[in-house]
N, C-alpha and C positions, 0 to 999 in steps of 0.2 A: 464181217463187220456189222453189219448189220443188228444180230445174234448179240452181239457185244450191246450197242445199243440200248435193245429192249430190256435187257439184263440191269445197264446201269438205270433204265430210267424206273423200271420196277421195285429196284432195291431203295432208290430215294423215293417213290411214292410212298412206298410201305415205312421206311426211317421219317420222313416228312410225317405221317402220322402219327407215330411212334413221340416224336416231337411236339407235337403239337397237344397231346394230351399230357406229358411233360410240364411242359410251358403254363397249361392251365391249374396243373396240380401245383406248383410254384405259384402262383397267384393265390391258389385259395391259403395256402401254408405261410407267406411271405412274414409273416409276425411269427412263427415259430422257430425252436433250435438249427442255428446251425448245424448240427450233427443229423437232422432230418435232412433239409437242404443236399446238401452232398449224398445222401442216400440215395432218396430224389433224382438227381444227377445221374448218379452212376445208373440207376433202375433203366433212367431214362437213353443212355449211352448201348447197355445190354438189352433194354427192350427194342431199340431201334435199329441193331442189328439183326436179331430175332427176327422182327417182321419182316425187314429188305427180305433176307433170305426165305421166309413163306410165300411174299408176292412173288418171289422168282422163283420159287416151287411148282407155285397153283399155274404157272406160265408154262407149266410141263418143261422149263429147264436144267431141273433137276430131277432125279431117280427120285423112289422112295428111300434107299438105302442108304441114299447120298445125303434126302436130308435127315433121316435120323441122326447120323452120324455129325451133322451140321451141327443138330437141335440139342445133341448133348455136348458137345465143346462149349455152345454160347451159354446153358446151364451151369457147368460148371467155373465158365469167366463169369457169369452173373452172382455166384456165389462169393469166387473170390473178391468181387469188384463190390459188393454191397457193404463184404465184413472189412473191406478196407477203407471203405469211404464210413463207416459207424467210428472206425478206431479212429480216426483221423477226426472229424467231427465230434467226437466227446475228448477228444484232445484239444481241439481248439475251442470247444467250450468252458473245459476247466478253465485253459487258460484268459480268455477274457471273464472269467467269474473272478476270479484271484487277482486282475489286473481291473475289476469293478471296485472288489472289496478295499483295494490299496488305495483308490481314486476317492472312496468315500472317506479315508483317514483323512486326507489333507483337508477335503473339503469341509471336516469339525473342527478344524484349528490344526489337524499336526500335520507332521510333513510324509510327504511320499516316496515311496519304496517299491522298484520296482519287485516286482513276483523275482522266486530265482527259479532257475530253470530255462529250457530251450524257448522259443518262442520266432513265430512268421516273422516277415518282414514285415510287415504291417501294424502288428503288434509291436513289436521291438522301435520302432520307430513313433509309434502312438506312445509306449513306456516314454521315451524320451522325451519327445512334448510335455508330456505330465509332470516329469521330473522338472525342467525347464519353468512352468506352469510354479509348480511347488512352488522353486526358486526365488518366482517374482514372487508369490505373494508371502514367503515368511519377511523379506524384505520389505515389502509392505506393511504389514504386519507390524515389524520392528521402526518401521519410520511411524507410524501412525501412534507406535508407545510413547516414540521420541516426541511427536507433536502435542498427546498428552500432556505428558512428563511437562512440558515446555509453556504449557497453557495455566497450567496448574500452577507452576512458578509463577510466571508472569502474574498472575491475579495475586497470588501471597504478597512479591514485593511492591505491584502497584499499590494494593491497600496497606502495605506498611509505609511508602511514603506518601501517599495519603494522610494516612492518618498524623504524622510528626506533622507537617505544615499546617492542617488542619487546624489541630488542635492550638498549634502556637499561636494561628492568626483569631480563635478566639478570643485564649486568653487575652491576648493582645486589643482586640477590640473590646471588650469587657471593661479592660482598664481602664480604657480614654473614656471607653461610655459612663464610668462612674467616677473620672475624672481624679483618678488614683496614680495613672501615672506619670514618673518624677523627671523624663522625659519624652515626651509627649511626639518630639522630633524622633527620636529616633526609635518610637516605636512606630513612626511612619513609613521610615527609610526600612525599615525590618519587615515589615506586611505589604510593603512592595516588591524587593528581593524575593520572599515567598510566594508572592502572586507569579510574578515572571518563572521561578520554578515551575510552578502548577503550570503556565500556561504554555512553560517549551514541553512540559510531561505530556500534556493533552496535544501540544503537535506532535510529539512522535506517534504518540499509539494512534491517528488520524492518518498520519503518511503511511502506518505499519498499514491499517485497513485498508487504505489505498494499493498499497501493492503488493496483499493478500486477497483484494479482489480485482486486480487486472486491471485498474482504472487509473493506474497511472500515467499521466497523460507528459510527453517528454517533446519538448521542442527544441531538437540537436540544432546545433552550428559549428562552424567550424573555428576551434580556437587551438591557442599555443599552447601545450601543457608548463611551459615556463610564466607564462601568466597564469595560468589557471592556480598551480601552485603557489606563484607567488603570492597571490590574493590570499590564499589556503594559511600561509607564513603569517603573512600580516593580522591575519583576525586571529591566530593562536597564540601572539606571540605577546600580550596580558597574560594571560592564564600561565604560561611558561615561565615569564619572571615571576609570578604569583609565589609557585613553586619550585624556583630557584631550576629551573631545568633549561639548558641550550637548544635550540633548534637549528640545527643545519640542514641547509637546500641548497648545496655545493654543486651534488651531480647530477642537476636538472637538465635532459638534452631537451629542445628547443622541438618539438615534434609536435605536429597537428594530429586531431584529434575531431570525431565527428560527435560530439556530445552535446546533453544541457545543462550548459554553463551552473543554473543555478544548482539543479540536483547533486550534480558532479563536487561544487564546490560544498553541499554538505557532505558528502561518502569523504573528500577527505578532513574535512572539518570532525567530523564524527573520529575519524583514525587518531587525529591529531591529538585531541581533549582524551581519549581515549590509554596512547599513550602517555602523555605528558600525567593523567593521574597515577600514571602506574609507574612511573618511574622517581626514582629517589632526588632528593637533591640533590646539585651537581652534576646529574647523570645527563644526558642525551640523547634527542628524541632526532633522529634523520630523514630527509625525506629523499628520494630519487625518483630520477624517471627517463627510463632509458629503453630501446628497441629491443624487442625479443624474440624468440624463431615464431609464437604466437598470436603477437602483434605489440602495442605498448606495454611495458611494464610500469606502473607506479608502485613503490615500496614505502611504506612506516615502519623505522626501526627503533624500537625502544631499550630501555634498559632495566624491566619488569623482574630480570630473573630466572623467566622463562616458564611456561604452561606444560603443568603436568600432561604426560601423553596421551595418556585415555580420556584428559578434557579439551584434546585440540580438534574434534571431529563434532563439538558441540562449541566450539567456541561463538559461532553466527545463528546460534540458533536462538529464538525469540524469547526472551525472560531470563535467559540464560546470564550467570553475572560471578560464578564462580567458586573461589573460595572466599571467607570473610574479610581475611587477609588481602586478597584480591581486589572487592570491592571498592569503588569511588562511594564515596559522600553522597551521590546525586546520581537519578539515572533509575530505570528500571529494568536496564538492560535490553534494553531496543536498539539504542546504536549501531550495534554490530552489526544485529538481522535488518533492518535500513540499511547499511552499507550492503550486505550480499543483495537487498530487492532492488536495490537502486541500480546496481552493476549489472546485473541479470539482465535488468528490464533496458539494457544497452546493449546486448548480445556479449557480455564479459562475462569475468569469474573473478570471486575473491577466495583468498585463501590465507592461511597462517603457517609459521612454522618457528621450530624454537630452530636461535642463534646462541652461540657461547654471550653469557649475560642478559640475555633478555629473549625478544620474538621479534618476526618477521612479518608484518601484513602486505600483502600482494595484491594488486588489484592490475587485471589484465585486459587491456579495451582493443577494439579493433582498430589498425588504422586509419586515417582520412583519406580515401582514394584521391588523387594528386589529378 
């Protein structure tokens, strides 16, 4: 027992050593190849059985003959142990080279591809992050074209209805100032009408800034969506005989709501004018509001016709205003995008969809806890 012992503790001194110059050789290498690393390793694996077995030699517990024969076994596993840990290490060096060079495609603008071929657990699950990674940012990518695309608009039609008002309200004042015009009244009543345009134009793009920079400030209460609506009815419902269109607010259920009255009552004021310019004479403009597995549903249904497909995923977006066909008279198409920041900035969603004859606007709020 004893004998056992000395044996075991001799063979860890000598593999302790063995380790420990290991340990240090990893240190100085630690920024080099993988395929070194593992070399390394295994060196260090074969040289620290090597030594056990010399400390236990010099201990006179082994023959001479016994350890020659020791000393060529660990030679020949160090051989095999070195060429298997180079193959293995310049295998998993390609493969993180191949899955570098793939990493630097996305990162120029294109998308990523993982290497083909076998690959660690490590690897293969790092490919997948990447790919994930990709994911997010071509989507990125593709919303930040759309916010372009959107910004770009936005300034064409602000400055084109700019410029019509503008220009009328000089002519116009040119007139009176030169005392040319034949009625004087009514081009007063005209450069007033235009003024009010300009200055509901300059509240939206004010509200838009507002809740493009998070500072929209919301003082919820608790109200009936049957009044909130109804209020909603009553202010649209000039503009509706205007253009010969009906509004019905039949299937209002009577359901509270934790919102701010006033913003609320623009999102759907905004729906209302929205529909009513898009729908024809005689046609009709609906409103509901009824419980959903979600939470409230209020819906605007119009009789537009209905929004090509591929333009219903830009329909809320800011500048955005369609086909020509489409277009209202007024407006730079902020409406919409006010309706989605408005909703948002309540913890809701709005959304669109084409109905037989016309669309569907959806806005979904949370209920009034009871």
């Amino acid at each position: 027992m004893r004998d056992n012992l000395l044996i075991a503790l001799f063979a860890f001194l000598g593999a302790a050593a063995a380790g420990l110059v290991g340990a240090c050789v990893l240190l100085l290498i630690r920024r080099r190849s993988l395929a070194l690393h593992l070399g390394v390793v295994a060196a260090v694996a074969v040289t620290a059985m090597l030594a056990g077995t010399l400390a236990v030699a010099q201990a006179m517990f082994l023959s001479g003959h016994d350890l020659k024969v020791v000393t060529t076994v660990v030679a020949m596993a160090a051989v095999v142990s070195l060429a298997t840990a180079l193959l293995l290490g310049r295998w998993v060096a390609a493969r993180s080279r191949a899955l570098t060079l793939a990493a630097r495609s996305f990162g120029d603008g294109g998308d990523f591809t993982s290497p083909v071929g076998p690959a660690t657990a490590e690897l293969a699950a790092l490919s997948r992050e990447l790919e994930a990674t990709s994911a997010k940012l071509a989507e990125s990518r593709e919303r930040e074209r759309a916010l372009e695309s959107s910004r770009r608009e936005l300034v064409a039609w602000i400055s084109h209805d700019l410029r019509t008002p503008l220009a009328g309200l000089r002519a116009m004042s040119e007139a009176l100032e030169d005392g040319v015009a034949t009625d004087p009244d009514r081009y007063l009543r005209q450069i007033r009408t235009e003024v009010e345009r300009l200055n509901d134009m300059v509240g939206d793009l004010f509200e838009l800034s507002r809740i493009h920079a998070g500072t929209l400030a919301l003082s919820p209460s608790r109200i009936s969506l049957y009044d909130l609506v109804g209020d909603a009815l009553a202010g649209a419902d000039p503009l509706a005989r205007e253009y010969g269109v009906r509004l019905v607010g039949d299937g209002v259920e009577p359901l509270p709501v934790e919102v701010d009255g006033k913003e609320m009552s623009r999102v759907l004021g905004n729906l209302l004018v929205n529909a009513i310019r898009r729908t024809p004479a005689d046609g009709t403009v609906a409103i509901a509001a009824e419980r959903g597995p979600d939470g409230v549903v209020l819906s605007v249904t119009d009789g537009c016709g209905g929004i090509p497909e591929e333009d219903l995923p830009r329909v809320f977006d800011t500048g955005w205003r369609g086909t020509h066909a489409r277009t209202p008279p007024a407006g730079a198409g902020l409406g919409l995008a006010i309706v989605r920041g408005i909703v948002e900035a309540h913890q809701g969603r709005a959304t669109v969809r084409n109905i037989p004859g016309g669309c569907r606007f959806e806005v979904t709020l949370p209920v009034a806890e009871a």
